[in-house]
C-alpha positions in Angstrom: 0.0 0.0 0.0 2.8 2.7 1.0 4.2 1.9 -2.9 0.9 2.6 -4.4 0.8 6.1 -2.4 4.3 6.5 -3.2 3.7 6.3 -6.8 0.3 8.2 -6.9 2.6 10.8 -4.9 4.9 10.8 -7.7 2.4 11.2 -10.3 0.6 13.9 -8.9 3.8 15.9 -8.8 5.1 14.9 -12.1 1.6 15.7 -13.6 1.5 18.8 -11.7 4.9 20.4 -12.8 4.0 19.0 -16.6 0.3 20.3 -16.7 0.9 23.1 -14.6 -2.7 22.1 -12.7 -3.0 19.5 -10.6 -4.1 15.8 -11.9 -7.4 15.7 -13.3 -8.8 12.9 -15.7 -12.6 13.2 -16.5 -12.3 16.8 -18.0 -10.5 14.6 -21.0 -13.5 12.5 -21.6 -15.6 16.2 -21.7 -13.4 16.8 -24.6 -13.6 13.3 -26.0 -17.2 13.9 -25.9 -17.6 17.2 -27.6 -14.9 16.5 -30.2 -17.3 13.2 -31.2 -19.6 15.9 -31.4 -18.2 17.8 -33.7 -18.0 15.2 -36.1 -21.9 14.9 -36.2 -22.3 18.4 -36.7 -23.2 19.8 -33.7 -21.4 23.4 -32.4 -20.0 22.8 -29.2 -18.0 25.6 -29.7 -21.2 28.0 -29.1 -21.5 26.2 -25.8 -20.6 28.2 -22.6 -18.3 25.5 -21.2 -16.4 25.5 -24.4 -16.5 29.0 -25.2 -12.7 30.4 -26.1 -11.0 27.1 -25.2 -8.4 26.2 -28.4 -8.5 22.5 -27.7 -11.5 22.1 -29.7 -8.9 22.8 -32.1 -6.1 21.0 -31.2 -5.2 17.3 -31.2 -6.1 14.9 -28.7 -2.0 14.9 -28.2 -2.0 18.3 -27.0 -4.2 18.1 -24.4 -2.0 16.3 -21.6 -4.9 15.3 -19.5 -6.2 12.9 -22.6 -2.0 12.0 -23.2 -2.4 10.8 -19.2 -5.6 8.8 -20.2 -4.5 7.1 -22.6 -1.2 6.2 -20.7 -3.5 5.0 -18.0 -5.4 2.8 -19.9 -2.4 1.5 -22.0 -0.6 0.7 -18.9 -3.5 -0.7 -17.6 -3.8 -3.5 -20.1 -0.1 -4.0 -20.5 0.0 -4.6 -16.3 -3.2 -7.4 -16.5 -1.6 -9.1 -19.9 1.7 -9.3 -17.9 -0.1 -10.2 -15.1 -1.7 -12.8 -17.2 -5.3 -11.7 -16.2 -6.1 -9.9 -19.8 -9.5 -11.8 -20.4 -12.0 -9.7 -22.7 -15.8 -10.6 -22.3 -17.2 -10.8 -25.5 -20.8 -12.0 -24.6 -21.6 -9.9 -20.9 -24.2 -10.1 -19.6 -27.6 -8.0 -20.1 -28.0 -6.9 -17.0 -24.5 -6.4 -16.2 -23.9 -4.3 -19.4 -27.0 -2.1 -18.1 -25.3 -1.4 -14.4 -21.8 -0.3 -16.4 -23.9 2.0 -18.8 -26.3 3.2 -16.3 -23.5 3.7 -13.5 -20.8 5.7 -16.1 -23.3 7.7 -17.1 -24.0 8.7 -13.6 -20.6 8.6 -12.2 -19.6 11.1 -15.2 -22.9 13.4 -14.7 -21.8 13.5 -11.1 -17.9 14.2 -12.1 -19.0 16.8 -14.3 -20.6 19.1 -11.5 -18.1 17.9 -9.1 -15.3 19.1 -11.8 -13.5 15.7 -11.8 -13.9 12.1 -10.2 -11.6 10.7 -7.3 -8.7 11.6 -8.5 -9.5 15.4 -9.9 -11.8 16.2 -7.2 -11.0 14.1 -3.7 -7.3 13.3 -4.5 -6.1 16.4 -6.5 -7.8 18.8 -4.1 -7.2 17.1 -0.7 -3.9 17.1 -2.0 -3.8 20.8 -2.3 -5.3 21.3 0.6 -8.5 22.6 -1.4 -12.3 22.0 1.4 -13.9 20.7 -1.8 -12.0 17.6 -1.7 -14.0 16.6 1.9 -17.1 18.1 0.7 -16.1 15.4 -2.3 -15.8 12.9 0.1 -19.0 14.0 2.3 -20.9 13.0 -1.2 -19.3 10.2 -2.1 -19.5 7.9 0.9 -23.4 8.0 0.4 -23.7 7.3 -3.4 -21.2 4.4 -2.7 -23.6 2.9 -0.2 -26.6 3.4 -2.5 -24.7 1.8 -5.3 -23.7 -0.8 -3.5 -27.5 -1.4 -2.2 -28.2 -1.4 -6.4 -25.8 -3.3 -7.5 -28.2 -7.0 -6.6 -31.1 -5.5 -9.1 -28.4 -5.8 -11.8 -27.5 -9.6 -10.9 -24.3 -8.4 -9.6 
């Protein structure tokens, strides 16, 4: 456990003094989001949230909180294939696939008006000493139980 805080420790600093702004990861998937968008036709750029920001412009690449996603989920799936646990579902099950939709989709409302997840918004901002990283905390402890209290209804 002390490595893992060690290394998240590390991270955070390495990410800070790179990015200038603490670690952050959902505001990537935002961008994701409205760049997919874009390629249907719809003006995000008119949108207040992405009013004057130039990485509607720019490449994925230049935005160094998608550069850390990817690296995360890369070295995600190079740790469980070395690890020997790289086992992709191909036929999941109904009910299970409706829990993952239904709970991303809420976990990344919530991360939105909480302006990041765990690590953005609790880690990032305890870390910096910030109060909404408790007040983070203060919501999350409840929305954990109640998912947890869901997660039979979804044969899980």
């Amino acid at each position: 456990m002390l490595a893992g805080a060690l290394a998240l420790a590390v991270i955070n600093i390495a990410i800070l003094l790179v990015a200038g702004r603490p670690w952050g990861i959902t505001a990537a998937f935002a961008l994701w989001g409205a760049k997919l968008s874009m390629l249907f036709g719809v003006d995000v750029a008119a949108w207040s949230y992405w009013r004057g920001d130039p990485s509607l412009q720019n490449s994925l690449f230049d935005d160094v909180t998608s550069v850390t996603n990817f690296g995360l989920m890369l070295g995600a799936l190079a740790a469980a294939a070395l690890a020997g646990k790289y086992a992709p579902q191909h036929r999941l099950p109904w009910r299970s696939l409706m829990a993952a939709i239904l709970g991303g989709l809420i976990m990344g409302f919530g991360a939105r008006l909480a302006t990041g997840c765990n690590i953005g918004a609790f880690f990032s901002g305890t870390a910096s000493g910030s109060l909404h990283g408790l007040v983070w905390l203060m919501f999350a402890i409840p929305g954990n139980m109640i998912g947890a209290r869901l997660r039979p209804s979804f044969g899980l």
